[in-house]
Backbone as ProteinMPNN parsed JSONL, in Angstrom:
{"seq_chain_A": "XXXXXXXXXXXXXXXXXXXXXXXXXXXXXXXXXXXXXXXXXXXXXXXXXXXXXXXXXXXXXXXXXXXXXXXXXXXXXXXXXXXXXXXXXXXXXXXXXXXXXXXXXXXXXXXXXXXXXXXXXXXXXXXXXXXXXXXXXXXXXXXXXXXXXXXXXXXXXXXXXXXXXXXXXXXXXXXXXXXXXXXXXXXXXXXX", "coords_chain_A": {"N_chain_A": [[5.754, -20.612, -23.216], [7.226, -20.219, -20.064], [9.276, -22.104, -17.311], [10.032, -20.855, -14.691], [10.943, -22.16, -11.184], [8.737, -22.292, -9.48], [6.889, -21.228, -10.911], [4.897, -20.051, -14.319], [5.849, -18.432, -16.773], [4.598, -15.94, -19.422], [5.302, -16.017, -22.62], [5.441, -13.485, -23.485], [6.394, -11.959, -21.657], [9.334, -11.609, -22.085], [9.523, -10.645, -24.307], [7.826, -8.496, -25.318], [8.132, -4.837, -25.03], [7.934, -2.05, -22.341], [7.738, 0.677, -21.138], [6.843, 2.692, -18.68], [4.959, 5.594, -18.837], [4.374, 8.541, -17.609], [4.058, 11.289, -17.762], [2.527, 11.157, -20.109], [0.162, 9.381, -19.849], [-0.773, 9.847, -17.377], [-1.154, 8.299, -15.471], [-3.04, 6.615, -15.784], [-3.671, 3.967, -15.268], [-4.931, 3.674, -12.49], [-6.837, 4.753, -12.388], [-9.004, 4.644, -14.126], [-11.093, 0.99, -15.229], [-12.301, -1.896, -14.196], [-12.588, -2.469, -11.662], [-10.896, -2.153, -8.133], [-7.613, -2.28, -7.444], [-5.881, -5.644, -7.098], [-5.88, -7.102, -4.119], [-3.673, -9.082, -1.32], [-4.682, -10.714, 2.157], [-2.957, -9.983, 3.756], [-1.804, -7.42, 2.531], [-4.331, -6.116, 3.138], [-4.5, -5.741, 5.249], [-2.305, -4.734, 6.648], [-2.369, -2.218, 5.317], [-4.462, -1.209, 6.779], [-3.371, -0.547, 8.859], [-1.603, 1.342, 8.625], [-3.091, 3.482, 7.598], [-3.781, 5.548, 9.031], [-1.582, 7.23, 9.09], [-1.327, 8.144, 6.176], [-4.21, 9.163, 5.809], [-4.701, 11.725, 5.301], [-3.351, 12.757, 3.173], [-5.184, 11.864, 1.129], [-8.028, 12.548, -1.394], [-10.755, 14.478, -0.127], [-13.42, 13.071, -1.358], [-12.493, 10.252, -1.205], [-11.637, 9.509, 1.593], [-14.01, 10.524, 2.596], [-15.605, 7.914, 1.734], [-13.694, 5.831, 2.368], [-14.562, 5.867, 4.763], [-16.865, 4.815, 4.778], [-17.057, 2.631, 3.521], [-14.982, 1.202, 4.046], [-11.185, 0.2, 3.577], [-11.425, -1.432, 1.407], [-13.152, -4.185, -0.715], [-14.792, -6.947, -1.682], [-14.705, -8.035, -5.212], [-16.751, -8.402, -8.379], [-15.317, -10.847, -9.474], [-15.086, -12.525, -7.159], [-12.876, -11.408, -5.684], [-10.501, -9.535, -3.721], [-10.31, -6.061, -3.165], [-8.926, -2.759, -3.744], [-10.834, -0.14, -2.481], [-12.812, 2.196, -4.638], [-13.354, 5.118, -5.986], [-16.286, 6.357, -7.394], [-16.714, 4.091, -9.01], [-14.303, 4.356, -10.761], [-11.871, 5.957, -9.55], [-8.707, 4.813, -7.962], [-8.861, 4.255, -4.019], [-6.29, 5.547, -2.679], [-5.584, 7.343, -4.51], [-3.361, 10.32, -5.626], [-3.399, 13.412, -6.974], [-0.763, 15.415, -9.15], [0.213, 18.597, -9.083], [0.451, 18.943, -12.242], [-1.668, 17.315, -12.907], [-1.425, 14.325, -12.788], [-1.641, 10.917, -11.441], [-0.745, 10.01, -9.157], [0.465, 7.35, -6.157], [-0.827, 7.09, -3.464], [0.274, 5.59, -0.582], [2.879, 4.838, -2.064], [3.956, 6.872, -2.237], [4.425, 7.939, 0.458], [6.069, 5.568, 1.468], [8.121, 6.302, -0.147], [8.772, 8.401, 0.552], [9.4, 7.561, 2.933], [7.78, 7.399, 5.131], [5.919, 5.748, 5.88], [6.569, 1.889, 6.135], [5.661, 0.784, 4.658], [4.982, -1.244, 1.322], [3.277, 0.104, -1.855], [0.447, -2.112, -2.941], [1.304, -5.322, -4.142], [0.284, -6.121, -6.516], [-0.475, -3.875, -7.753], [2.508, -2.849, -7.677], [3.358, -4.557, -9.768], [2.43, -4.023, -12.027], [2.524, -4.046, -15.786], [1.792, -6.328, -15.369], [-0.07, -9.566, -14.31], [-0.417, -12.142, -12.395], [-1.658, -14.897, -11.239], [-2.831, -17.253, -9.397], [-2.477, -20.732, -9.33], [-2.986, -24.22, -7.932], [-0.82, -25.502, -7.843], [0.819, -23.905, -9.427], [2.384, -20.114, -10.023], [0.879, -18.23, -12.642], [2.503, -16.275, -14.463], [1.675, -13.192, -16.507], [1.028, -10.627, -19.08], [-0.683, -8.387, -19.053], [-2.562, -6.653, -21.124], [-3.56, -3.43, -22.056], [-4.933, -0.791, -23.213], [-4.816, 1.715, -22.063], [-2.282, 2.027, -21.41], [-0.653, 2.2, -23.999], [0.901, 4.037, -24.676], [3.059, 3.319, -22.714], [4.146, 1.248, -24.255], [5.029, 1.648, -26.698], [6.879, 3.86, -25.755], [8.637, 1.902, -24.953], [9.313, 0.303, -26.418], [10.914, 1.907, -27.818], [12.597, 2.972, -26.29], [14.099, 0.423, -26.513], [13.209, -1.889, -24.031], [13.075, -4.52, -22.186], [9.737, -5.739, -21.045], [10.481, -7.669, -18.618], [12.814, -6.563, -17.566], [11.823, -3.624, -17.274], [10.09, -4.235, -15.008], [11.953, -4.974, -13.115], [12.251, -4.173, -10.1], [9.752, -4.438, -8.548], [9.538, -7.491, -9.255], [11.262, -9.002, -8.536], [11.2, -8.268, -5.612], [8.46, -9.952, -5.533], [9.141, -12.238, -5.973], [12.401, -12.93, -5.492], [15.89, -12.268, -5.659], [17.285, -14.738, -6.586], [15.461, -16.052, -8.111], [14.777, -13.771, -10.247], [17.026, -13.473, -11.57], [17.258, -15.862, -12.658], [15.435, -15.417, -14.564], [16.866, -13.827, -15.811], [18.374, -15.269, -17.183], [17.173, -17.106, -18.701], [15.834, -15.162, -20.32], [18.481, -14.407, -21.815], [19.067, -16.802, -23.137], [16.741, -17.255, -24.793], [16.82, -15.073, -27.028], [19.701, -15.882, -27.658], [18.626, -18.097, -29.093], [16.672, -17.184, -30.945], [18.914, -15.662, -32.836]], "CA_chain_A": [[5.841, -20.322, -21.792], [8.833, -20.21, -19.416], [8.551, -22.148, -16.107], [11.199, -21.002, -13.131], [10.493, -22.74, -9.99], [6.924, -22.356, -9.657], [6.156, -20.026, -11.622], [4.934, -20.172, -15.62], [5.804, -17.136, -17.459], [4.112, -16.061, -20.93], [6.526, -15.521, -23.439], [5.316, -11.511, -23.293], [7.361, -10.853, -20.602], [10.679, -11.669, -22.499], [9.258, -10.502, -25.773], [7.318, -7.558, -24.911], [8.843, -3.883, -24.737], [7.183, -1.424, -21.954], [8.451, 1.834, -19.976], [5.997, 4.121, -18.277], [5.59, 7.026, -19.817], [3.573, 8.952, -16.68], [3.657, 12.59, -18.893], [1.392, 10.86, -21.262], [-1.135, 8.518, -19.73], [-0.757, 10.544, -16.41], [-1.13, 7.025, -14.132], [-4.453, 6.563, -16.217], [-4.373, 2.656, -14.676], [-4.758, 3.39, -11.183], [-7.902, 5.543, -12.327], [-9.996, 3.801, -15.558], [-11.076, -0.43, -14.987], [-13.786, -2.276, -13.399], [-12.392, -2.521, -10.199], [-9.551, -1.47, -7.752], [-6.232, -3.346, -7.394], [-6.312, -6.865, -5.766], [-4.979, -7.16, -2.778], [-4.065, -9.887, -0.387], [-5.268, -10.582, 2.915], [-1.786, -9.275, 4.572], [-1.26, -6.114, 2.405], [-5.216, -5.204, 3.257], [-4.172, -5.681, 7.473], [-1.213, -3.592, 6.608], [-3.026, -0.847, 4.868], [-5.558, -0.122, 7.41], [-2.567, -0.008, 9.877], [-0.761, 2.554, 7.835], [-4.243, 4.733, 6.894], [-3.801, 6.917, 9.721], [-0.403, 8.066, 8.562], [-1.627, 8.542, 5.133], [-5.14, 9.639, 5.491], [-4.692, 13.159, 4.953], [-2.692, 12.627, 1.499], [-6.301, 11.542, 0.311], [-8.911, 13.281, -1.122], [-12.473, 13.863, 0.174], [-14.081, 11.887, -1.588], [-11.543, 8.989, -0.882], [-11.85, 9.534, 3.019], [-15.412, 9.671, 2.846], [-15.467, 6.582, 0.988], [-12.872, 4.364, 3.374], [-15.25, 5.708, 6.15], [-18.34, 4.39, 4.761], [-17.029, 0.848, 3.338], [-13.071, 0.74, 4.014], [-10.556, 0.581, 2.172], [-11.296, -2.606, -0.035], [-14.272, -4.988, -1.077], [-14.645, -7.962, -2.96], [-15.303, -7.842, -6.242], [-17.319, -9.609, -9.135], [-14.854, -12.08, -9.184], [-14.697, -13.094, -5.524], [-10.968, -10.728, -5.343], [-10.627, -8.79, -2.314], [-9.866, -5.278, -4.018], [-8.949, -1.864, -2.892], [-12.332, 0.468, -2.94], [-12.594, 3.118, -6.006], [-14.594, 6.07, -6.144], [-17.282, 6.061, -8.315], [-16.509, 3.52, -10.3], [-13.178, 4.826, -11.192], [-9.975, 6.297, -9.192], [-8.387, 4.165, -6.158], [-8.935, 5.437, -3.1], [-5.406, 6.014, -2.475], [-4.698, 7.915, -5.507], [-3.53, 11.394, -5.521], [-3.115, 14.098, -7.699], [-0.003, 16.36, -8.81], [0.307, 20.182, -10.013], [-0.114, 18.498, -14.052], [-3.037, 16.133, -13.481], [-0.754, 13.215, -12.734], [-2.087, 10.077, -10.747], [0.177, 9.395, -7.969], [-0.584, 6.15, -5.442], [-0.227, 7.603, -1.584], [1.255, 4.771, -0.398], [4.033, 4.93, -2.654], [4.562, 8.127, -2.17], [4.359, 7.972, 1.612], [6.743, 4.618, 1.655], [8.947, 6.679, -0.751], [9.339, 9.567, 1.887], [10.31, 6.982, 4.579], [6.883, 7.981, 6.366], [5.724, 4.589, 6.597], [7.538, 1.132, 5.977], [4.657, -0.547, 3.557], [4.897, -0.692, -0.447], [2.009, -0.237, -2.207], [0.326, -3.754, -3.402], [2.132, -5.844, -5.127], [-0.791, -6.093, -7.795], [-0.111, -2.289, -8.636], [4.169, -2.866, -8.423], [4.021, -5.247, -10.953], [2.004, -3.437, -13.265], [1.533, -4.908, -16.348], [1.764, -8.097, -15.168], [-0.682, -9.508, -13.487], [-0.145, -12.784, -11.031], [-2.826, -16.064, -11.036], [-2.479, -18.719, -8.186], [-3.085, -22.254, -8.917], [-2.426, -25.197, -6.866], [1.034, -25.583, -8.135], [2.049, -22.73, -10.218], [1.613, -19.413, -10.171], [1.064, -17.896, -13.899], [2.852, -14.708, -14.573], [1.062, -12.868, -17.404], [1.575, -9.968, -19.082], [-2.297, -7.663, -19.082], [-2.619, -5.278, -22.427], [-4.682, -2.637, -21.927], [-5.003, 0.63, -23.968], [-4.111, 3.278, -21.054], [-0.471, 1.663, -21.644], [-0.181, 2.169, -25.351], [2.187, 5.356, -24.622], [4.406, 3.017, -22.242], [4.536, 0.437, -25.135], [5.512, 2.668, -27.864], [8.1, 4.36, -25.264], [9.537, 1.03, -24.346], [10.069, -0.07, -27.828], [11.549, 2.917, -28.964], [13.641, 2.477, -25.496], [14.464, -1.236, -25.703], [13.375, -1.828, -22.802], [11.917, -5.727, -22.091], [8.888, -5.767, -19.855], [11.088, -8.089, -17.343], [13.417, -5.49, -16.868], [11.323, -2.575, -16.218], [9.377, -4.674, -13.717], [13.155, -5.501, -12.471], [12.691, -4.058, -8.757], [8.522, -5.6, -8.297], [9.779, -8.743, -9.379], [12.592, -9.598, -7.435], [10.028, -7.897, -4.515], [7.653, -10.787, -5.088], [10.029, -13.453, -6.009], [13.43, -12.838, -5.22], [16.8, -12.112, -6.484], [17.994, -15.562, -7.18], [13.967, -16.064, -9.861], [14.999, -12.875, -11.245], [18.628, -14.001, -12.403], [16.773, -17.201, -13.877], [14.412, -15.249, -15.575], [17.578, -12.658, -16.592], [18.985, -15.944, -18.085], [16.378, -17.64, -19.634], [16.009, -13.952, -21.883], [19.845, -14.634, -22.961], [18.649, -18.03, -23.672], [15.632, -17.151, -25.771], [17.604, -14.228, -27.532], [20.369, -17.218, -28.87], [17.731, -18.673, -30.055], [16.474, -16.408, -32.116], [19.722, -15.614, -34.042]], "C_chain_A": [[7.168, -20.849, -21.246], [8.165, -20.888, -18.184], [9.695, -21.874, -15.369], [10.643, -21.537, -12.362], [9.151, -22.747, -10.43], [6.124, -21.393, -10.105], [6.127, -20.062, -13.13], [4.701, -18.699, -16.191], [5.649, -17.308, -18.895], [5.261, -15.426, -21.531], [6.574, -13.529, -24.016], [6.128, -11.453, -22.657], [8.978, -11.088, -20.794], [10.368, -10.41, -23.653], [8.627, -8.979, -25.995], [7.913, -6.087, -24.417], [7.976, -2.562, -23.923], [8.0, -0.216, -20.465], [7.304, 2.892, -19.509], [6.182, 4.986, -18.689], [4.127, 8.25, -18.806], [2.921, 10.214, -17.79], [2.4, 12.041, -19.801], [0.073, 10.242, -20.982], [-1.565, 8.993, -18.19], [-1.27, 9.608, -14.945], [-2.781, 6.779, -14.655], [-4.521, 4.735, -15.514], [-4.713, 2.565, -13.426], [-6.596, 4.566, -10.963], [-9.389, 4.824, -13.282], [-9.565, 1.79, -14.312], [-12.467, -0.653, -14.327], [-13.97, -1.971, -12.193], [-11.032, -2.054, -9.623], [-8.603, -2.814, -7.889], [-6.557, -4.261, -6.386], [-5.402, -6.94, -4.825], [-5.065, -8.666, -1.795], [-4.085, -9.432, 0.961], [-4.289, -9.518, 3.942], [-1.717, -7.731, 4.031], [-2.787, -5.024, 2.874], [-5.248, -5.255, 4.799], [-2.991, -4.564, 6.962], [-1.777, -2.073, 5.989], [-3.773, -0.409, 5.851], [-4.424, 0.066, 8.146], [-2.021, 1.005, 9.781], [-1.548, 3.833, 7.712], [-3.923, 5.923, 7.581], [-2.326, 7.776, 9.18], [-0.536, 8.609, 7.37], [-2.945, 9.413, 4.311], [-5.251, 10.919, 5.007], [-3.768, 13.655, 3.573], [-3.979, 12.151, 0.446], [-7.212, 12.851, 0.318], [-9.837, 12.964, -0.437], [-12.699, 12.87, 0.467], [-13.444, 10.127, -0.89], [-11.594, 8.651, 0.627], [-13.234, 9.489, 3.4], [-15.963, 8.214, 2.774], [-15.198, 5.018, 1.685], [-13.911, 4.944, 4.378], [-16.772, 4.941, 6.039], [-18.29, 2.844, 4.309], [-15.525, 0.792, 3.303], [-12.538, 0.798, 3.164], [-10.126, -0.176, 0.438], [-12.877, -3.181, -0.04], [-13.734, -5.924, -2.108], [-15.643, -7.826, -4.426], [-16.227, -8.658, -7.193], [-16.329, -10.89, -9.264], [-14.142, -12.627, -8.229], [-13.071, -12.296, -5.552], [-11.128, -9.599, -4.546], [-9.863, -7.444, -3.179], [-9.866, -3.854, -3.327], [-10.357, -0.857, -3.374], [-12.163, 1.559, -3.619], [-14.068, 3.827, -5.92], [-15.069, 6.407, -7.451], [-17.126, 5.495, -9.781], [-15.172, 3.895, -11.063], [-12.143, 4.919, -10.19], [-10.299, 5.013, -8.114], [-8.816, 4.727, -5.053], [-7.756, 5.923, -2.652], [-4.373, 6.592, -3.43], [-4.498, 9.575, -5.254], [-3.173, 12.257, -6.865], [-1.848, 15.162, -7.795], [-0.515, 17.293, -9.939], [-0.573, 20.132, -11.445], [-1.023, 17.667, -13.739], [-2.278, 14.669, -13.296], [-0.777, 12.456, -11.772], [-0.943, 9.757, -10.08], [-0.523, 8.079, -6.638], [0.349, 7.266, -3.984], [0.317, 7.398, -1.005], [2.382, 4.62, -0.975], [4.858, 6.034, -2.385], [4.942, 8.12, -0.719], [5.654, 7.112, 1.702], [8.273, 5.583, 0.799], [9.979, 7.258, 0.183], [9.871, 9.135, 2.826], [9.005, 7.674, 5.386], [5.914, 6.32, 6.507], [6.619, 3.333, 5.697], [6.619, -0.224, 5.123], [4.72, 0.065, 2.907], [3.73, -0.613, -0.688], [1.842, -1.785, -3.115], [1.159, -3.996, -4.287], [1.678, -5.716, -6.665], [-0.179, -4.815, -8.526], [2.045, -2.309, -8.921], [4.186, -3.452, -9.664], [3.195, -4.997, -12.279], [2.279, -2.99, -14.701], [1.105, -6.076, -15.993], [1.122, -8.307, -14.213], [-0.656, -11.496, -13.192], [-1.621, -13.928, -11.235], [-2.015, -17.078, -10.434], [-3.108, -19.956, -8.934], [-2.546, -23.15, -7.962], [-1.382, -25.37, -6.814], [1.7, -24.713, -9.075], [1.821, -21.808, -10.021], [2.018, -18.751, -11.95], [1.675, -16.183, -13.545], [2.63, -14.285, -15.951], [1.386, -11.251, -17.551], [-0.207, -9.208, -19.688], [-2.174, -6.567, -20.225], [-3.823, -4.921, -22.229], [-3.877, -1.362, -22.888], [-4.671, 1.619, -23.213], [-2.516, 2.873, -21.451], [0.024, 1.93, -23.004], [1.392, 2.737, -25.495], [3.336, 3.94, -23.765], [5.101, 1.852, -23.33], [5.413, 1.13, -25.908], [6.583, 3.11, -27.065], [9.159, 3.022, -24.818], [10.662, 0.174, -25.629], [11.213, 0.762, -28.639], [13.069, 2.831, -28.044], [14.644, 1.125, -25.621], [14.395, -1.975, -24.612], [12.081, -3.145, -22.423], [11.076, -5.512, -21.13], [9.538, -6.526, -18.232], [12.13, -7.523, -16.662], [12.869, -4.047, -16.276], [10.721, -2.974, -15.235], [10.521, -5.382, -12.998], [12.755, -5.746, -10.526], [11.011, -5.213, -7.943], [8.519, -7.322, -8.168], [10.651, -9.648, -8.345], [11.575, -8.992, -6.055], [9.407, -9.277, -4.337], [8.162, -12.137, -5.037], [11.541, -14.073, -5.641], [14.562, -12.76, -5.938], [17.12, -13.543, -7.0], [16.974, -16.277, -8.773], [14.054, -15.233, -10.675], [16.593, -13.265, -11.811], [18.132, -15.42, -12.951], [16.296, -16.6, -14.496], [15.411, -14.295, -16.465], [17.963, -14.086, -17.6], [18.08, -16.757, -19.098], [16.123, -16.58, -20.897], [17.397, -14.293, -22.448], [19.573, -15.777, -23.827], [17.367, -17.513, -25.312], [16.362, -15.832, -27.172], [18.443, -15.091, -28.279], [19.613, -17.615, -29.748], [17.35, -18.209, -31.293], [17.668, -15.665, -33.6], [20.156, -16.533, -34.783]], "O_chain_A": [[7.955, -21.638, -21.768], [7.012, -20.629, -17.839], [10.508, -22.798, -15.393], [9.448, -21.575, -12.653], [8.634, -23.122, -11.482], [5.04, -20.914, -9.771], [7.269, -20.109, -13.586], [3.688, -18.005, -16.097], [6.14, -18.204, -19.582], [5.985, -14.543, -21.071], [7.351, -12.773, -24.599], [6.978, -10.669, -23.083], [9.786, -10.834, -19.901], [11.036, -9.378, -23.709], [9.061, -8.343, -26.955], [8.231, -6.125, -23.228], [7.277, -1.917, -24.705], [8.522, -0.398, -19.365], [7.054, 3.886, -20.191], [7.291, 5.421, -19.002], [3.113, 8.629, -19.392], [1.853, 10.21, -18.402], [1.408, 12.729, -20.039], [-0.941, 10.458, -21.647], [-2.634, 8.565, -17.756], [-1.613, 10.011, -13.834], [-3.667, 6.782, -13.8], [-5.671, 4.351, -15.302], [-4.863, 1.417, -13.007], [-7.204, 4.935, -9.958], [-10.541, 4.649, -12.884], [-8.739, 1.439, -13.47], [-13.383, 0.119, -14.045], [-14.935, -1.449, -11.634], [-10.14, -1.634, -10.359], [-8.84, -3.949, -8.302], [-7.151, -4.092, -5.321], [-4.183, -6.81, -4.937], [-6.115, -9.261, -1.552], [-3.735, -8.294, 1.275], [-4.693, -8.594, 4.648], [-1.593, -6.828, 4.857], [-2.744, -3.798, 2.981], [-6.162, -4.715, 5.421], [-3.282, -3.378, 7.119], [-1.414, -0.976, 6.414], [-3.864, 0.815, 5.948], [-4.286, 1.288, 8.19], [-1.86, 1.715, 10.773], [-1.05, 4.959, 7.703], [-3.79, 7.036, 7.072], [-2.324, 8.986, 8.953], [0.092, 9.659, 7.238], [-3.02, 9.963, 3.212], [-6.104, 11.082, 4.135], [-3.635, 14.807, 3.16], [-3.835, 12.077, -0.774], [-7.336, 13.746, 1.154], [-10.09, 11.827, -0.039], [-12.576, 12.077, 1.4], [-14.025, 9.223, -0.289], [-11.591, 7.452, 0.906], [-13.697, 8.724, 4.246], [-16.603, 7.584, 3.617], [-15.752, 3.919, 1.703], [-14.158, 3.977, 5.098], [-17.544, 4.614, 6.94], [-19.145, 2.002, 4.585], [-14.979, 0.237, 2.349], [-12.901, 1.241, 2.075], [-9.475, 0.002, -0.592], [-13.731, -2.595, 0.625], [-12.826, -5.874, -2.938], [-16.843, -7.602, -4.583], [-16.511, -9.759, -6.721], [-16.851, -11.992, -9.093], [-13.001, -13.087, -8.266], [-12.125, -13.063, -5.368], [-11.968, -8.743, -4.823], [-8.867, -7.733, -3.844], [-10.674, -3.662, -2.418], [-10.801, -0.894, -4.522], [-11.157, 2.151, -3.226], [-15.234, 3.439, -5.837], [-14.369, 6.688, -8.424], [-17.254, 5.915, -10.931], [-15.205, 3.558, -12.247], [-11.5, 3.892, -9.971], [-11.315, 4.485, -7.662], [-9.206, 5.888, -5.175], [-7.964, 6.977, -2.052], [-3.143, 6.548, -3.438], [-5.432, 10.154, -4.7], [-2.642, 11.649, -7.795], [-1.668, 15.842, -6.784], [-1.157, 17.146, -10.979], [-1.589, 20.733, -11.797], [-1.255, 17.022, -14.761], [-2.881, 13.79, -13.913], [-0.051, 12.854, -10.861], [-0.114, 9.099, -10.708], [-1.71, 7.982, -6.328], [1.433, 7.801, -3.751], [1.072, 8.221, -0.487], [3.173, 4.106, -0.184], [6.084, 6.119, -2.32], [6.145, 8.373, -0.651], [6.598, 7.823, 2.045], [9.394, 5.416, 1.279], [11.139, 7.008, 0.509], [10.629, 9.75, 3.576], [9.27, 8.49, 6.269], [5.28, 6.109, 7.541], [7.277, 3.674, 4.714], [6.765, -1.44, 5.008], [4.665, 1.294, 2.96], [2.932, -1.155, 0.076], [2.718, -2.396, -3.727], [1.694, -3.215, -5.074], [2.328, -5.376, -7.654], [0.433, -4.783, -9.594], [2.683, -1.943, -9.908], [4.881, -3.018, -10.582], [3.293, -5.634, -13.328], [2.298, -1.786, -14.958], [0.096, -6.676, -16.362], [1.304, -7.647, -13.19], [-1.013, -12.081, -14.215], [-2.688, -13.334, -11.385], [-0.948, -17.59, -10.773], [-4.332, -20.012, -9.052], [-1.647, -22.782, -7.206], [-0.81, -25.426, -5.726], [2.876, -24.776, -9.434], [0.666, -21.855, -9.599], [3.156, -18.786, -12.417], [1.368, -15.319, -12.723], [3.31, -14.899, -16.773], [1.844, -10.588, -16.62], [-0.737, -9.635, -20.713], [-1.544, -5.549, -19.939], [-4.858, -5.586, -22.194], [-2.689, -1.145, -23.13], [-4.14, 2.561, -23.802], [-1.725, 3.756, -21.785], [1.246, 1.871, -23.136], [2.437, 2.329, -26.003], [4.393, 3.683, -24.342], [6.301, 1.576, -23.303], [6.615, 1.118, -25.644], [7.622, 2.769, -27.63], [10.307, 3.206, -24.414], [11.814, -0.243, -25.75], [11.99, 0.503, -29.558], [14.198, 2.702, -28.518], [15.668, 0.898, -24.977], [15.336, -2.655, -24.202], [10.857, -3.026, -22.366], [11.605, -5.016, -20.134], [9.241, -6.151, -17.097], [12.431, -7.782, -15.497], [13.244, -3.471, -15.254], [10.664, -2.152, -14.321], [10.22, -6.34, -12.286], [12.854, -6.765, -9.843], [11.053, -6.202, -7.211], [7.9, -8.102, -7.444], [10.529, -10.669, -7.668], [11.254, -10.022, -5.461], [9.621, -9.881, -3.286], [7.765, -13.019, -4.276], [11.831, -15.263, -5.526], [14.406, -13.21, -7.073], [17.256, -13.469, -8.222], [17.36, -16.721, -9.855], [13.622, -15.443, -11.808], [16.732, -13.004, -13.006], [18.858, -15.988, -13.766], [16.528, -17.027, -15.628], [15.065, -13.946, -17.594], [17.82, -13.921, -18.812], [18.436, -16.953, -20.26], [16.161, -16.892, -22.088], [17.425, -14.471, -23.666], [19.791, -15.772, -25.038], [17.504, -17.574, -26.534], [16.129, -16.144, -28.34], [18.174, -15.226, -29.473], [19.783, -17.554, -30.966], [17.603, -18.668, -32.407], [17.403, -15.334, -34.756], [20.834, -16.259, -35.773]]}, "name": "protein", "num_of_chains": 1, "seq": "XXXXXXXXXXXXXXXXXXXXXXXXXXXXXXXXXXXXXXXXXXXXXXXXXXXXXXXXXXXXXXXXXXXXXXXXXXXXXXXXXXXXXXXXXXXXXXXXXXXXXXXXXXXXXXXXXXXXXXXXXXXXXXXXXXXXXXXXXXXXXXXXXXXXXXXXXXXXXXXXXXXXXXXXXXXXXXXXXXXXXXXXXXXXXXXX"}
C-alpha cells in the first residue's frame, strides 16, 4: 500500500491495467450488482435538484420508480444508494441505438444542460472509496463485467491511475494526483 496525505492506496491501482471498452460490456456495471451506486448526502440533494431537467432522459420504468421511492435508498449495508429497477439497472441509466448503457446525468452534465457530475462512486469506477476515521482507503473492485476493460487496458498499457486520471483529481485534487503520478515512477525504479 501507498499512503498520500490521507489516503491509503492498494498497490492495484499502480499495478493494475484497465480501459473501458463500452462496445463490449455495453456499461454492463451501471446495470448487473446488488445495489445502485453510493452516494453521499450532497450528491443525493443535488440530484433531486437536477431530476427535473433530466427526468425525461429516463425511462418509464425509472420515473415510475423515483415517483414511488425516489431516487435512492439505503441499502443492506446501511449506504445511501441510488434506486435500481428491479433489482438491476440505475434509475438514471439510459439506453443508445446498440444496447449501450449510458448514465443521464453524465450525459446531461456533458451537454452543458445541467452543472452536476454524476456520483463520484460511478466516476471512479473501478475504484471504490472506504472512509475511516483517518484515512480514506482507495481500492481497486474486480468484477467480471470489466474483464473486456482489463484485457483492453493491458493490451493498451494503460495503468488504472491514469484512466481514472480526470475522477481522481475530481475527488482529490491536482496536487494527490501528481503524488500519486510520482509515487508510479517511484515504484516502476523499483522494479528494474
Amino acid at each position: 500500500m501507498i499512503q498520500i496525505a490521507n489516503t491509503l492506496l492498494s498497490d492495484d491501482i499502480f499495478e493494475e491495467q484497465f480501459l473501458c471498452d463500452l462496445c463490449k460490456c455495453k456499461g454492463a456495471c451501471c446495470v448487473a450488482g446488488e445495489s445502485g451506486a453510493p452516494l453521499t448526502q450532497e450528491e443525493f440533494e443535488q440530484l433531486n435538484e437536477i431530476l427535473p431537467a433530466i427526468r425525461d432522459d429516463l425511462s418509464p420504468k425509472a420515473q415510475e420508480l423515483i415517483t414511488q421511492q425516489g431516487i435512492a435508498y439505503t441499502d443492506t449495508d446501511g449506504e445511501l444508494v441510488t434506486s435500481i429497477i428491479n433489482g438491476e439497472e440505475c434509475v438514471f441509466t439510459s439506453f443508445d441505438v446498440d444496447g449501450v448503457c449510458k448514465c443521464a446525468i453524465d450525459t446531461a452534465y456533458r451537454e452543458g444542460r445541467i452543472a452536476v457530475q454524476k456520483p463520484i462512486s460511478c466516476h471512479l469506477y473501478p475504484i471504490r472509496l472506504t472512509e475511516y476515521a483517518d484515512f480514506t482507503a482507495v481500492n481497486y473492485h474486480r468484477w467480471s463485467v470489466c474483464w473486456s476493460a482489463v484485457r483492453r487496458g493491458r493490451k493498451e498499457g494503460v495503468p488504472l491511475y491514469r484512466f481514472l486520471r480526470e475522477p481522481l483529481i475530481r475527488k482529490f485534487g491536482e496536487v494527490w494526483y501528481g503524488e500519486v503520478c510520482e509515487a508510479a515512477r517511484l515504484l516502476e525504479r523499483e522494479k528494474k
